[in-house]
C-alpha positions in Angstrom: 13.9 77.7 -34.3 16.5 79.4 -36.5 19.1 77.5 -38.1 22.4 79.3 -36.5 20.8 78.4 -33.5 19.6 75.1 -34.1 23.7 75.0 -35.2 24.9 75.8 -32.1 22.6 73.8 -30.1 24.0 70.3 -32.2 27.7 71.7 -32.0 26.7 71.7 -27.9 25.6 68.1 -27.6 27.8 66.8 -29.6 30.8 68.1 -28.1 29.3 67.0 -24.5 29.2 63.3 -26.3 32.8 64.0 -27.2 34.0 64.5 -23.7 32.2 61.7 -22.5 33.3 59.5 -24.9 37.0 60.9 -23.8 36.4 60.2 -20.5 34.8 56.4 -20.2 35.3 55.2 -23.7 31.8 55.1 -25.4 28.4 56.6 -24.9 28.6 59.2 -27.3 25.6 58.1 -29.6 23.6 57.3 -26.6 23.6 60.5 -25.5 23.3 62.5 -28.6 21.5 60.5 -31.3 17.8 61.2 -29.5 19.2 64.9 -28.7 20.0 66.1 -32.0 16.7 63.6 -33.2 14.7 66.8 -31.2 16.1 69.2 -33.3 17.0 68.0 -36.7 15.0 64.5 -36.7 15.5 61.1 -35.9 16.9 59.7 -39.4 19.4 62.7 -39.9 20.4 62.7 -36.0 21.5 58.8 -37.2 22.8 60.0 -40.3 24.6 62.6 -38.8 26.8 61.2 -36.1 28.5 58.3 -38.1 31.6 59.8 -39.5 31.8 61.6 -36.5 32.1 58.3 -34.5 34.4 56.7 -37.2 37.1 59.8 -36.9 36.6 59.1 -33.2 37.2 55.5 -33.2 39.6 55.3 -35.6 41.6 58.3 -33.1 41.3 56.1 -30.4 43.0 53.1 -32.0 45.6 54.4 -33.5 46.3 55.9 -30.1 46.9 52.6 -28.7 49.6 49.6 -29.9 48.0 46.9 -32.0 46.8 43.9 -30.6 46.8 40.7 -32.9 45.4 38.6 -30.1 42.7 41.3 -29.8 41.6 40.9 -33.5 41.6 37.5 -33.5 39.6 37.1 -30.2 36.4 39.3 -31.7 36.8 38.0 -34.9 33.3 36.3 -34.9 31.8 39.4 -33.7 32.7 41.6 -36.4 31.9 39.1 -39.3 28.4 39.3 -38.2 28.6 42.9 -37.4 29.2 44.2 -40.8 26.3 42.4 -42.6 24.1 43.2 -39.6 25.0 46.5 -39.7 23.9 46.8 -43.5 20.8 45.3 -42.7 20.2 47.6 -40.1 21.3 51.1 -42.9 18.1 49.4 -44.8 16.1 49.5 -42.1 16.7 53.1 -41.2 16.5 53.9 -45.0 12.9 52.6 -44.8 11.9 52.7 -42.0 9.1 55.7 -41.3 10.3 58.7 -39.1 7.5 58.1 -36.5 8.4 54.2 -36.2 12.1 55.4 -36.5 11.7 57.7 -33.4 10.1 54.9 -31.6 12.9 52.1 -32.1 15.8 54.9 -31.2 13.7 55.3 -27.9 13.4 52.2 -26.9 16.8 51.7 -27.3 17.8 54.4 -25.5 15.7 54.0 -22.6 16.2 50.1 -22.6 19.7 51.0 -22.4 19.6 53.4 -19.6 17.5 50.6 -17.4 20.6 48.3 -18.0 23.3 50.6 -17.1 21.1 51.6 -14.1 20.9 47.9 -13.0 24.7 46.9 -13.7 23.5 44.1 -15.9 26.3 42.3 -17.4 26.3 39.1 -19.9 28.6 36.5 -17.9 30.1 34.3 -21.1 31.7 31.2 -20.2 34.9 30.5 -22.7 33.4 27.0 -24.4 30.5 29.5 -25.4 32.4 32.8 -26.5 32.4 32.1 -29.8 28.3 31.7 -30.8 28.2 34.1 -28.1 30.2 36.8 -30.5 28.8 36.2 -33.2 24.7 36.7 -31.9 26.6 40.6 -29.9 27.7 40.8 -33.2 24.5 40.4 -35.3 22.1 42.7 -32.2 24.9 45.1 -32.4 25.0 45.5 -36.6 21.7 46.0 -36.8 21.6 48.6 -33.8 24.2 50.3 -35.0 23.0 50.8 -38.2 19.7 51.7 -37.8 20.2 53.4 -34.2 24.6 54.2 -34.1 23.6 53.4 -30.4 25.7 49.6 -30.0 27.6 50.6 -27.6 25.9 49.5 -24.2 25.4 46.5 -25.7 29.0 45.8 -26.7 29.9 47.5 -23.1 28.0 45.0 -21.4 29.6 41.6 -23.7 33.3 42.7 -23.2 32.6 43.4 -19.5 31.3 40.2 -18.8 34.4 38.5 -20.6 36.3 39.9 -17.3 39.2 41.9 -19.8 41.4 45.2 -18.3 40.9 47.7 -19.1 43.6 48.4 -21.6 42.0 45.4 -23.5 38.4 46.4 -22.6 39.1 49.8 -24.3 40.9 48.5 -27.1 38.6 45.5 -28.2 35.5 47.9 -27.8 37.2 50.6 -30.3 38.4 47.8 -32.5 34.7 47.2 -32.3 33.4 50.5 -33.6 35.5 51.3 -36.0 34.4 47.7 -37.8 31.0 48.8 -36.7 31.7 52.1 -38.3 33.6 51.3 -41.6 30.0 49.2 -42.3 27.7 52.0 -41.0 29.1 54.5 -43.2 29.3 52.3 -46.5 25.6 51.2 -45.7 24.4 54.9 -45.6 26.3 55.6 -49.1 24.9 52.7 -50.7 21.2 53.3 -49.6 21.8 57.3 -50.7 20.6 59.1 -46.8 23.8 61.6 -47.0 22.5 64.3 -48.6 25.0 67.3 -49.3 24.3 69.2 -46.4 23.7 66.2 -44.1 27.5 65.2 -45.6 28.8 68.7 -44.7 27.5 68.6 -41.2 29.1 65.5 -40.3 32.1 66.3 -41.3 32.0 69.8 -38.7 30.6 67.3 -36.1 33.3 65.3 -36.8 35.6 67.9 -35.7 33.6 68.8 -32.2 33.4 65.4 -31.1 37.4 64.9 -31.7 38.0 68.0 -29.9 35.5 66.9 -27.3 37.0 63.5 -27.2 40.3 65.8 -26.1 38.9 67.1 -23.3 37.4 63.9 -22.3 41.2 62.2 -21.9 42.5 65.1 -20.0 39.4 65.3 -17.4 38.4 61.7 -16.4 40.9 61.9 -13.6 39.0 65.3 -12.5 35.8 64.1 -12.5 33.6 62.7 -10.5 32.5 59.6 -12.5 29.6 58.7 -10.7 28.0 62.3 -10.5 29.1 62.9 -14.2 27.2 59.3 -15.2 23.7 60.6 -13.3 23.7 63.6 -15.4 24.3 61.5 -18.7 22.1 59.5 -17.4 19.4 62.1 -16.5 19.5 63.6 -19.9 19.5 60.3 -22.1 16.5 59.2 -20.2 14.9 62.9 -20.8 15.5 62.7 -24.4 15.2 59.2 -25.2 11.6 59.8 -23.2 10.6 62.5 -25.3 11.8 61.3 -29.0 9.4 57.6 -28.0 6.2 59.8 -27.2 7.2 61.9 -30.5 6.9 58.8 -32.3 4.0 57.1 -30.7 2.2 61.0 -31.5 1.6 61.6 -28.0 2.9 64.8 -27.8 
């Protein structure tokens, strides 16, 4: 496939991740990494989309008034999210492309079952706090080897019964920890190349703009349609990237 087109076909997904990010919050990742993994490969799809999701994240909260009480609350989440989230750069760093494409699959499609079944994790206060931190440790090293946490921290912070206002705001505080160690981890362990460097940073851009659109459609749309459609095309290409890696195909 030529490149421009290749180009335009990763501009395409990625803004569709922007607006859906716009419009419920998160998702982004779980809709684009095993996309872009069919055209440019699992590894630089991961690569790719984190300074992307950190200029999102980082939009989003300053967007919003600071909450103290907020920071203190997921405190325990993010000190095991950082380390975890190294752990889980080294992993992708080593990890082999096929075996690569076979975890971000998994993930994906494991992910997709649980939205599909509403599952949510029901956290009783005495236990919040060793809850956090194991969310926080599953989520580091998914989003480092993956950038596909989100579900995950979707279905902790909805079980903790927040608003949304504080649903939206804990989950962005969230990321953008998530992020600051994702993007550190990559640097350290040397996977942005120039070119993978430049195209995150033009990413970046689409999925802001995206993101845009996103906040002035989720009023217009129909939420539930809009979600089968996601839904339809993570499961297609989370489907195809696991029988990549197992060589099936």
């Amino acid at each position: 496939m030529p490149g421009e087109v290749v180009a335009i076909i990763a501009l395409a997904i990625v803004a569709v991740a922007g607006v859906l990010k716009g419009s419920i919050g998160f998702g982004a990742p779980l809709l684009a990494v095993p996309a872009l993994a069919m055209l440019v490969g699992t590894r630089a799809a991961v690569v790719l989309l984190a300074l992307p999701l950190f200029a999102a994240n980082v939009a989003l909260l300053l967007g919003r008034p600071a909450d103290p009480a907020a920071l203190r609350r997921f405190a325990p989440l993010m000190a095991t999210l950082v380390p975890a989230t190294f752990l889980g750069g080294a992993l992708l760093a080593n990890l082999d492309v096929a075996a690569l494409s076979v975890v971000v699959g998994l993930v994906t499609l494991a992910f997709v079952a649980l939205t599909l079944a509403g599952v949510q994790l029901a956290t009783p206060p005495r236990a919040e706090t060793p809850v956090s931190l194991l969310v926080g440790a599953a989520g580091g090293l998914l989003q480092g080897a993956t950038s596909i946490p989100g579900p995950l921290f979707a279905i902790y912070l909805t079980g903790l019964r927040l608003d949304k206002r504080a649903f939206v705001y804990g989950i962005t505080l969230i990321f953008v920890a998530g992020n600051v160690a994702q993007v550190a981890a990559y640097l350290r362990f040397g996977l942005y190349t120039r070119d993978l460097l430049l195209g995150s940073l033009g990413l970046a851009l689409v999925l802001l703009l995206g993101q845009q659109v996103g906040f002035t459609v989720q009023d217009r749309l129909d939420p539930d349609r809009f979600r089968r459609v996601v839904l339809a095309a993570v499961t297609a290409s989370g489907t195809l990237l696991l029988v990549r890696g197992l060589g099936w195909l």
